[in-house]
C-alpha positions as CSV (number, residue, x, y, z in Angstrom):
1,X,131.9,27.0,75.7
2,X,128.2,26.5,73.9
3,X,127.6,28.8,71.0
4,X,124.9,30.9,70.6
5,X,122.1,29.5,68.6
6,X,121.0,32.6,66.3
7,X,117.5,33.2,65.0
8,X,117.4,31.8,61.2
9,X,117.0,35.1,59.5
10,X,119.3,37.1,61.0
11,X,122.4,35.6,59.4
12,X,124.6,38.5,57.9
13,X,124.6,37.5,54.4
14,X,124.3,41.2,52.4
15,X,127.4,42.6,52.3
16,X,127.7,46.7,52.3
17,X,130.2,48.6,51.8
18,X,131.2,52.5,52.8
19,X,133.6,54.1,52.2
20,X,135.4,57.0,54.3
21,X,137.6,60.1,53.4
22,X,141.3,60.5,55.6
23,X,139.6,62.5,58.5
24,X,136.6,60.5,59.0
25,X,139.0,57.8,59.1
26,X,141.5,59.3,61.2
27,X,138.4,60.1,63.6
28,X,137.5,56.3,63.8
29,X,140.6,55.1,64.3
30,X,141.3,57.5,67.2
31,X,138.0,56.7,68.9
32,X,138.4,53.0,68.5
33,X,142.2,53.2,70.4
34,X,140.7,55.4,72.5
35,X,137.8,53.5,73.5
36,X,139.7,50.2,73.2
37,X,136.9,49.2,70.3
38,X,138.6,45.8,69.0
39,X,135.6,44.6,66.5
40,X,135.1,47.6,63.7
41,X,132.2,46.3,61.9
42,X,130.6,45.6,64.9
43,X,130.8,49.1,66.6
44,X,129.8,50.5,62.7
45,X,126.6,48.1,62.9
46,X,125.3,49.0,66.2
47,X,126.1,52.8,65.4
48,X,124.6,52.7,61.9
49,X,121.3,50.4,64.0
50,X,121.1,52.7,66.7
51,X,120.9,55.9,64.6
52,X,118.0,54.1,62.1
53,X,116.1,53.2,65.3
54,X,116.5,56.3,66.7
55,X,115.0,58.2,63.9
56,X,112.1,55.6,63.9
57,X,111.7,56.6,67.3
58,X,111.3,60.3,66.9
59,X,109.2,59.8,63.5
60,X,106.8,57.1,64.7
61,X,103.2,57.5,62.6
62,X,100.7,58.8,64.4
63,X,96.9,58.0,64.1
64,X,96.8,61.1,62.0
65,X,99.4,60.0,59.6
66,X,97.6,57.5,57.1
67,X,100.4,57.8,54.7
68,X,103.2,56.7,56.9
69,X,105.5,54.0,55.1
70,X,105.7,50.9,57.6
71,X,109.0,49.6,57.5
72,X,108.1,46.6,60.4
């Protein structure tokens, strides 16, 4: 099996962490049995990604909104 070349800057090299109380964590282990998730920080990148991008979406600058910070 070939591996995947990646794209140079997209190497995960800043590490984050987060921290969750007993029911949040309760909640995540139940959905990832549940949902047969086997890769945790995976299915918290993509859900953390998904959320910031769908925010983006909804709050894209308009041609009226000169003071708009540009994050890309």
């Amino acid at each position: 099996m070939k591996r995947k070349i990646k794209e140079p800057g997209l190497k995960r090299e800043n590490p984050q962490t987060i921290r969750f109380n007993s029911r949040e964590l309760s909640a995540i282990n139940q959905y990832c049995e549940k949902f047969k998730v086997t890769n945790k920080a995976k299915f918290m990148r993509e859900a953390i990604i998904t959320e910031i991008l769908k925010k983006f979406d909804e709050n894209y600058p308009t041609l009226w909104d000169d003071d708009q910070l540009r994050l890309f």
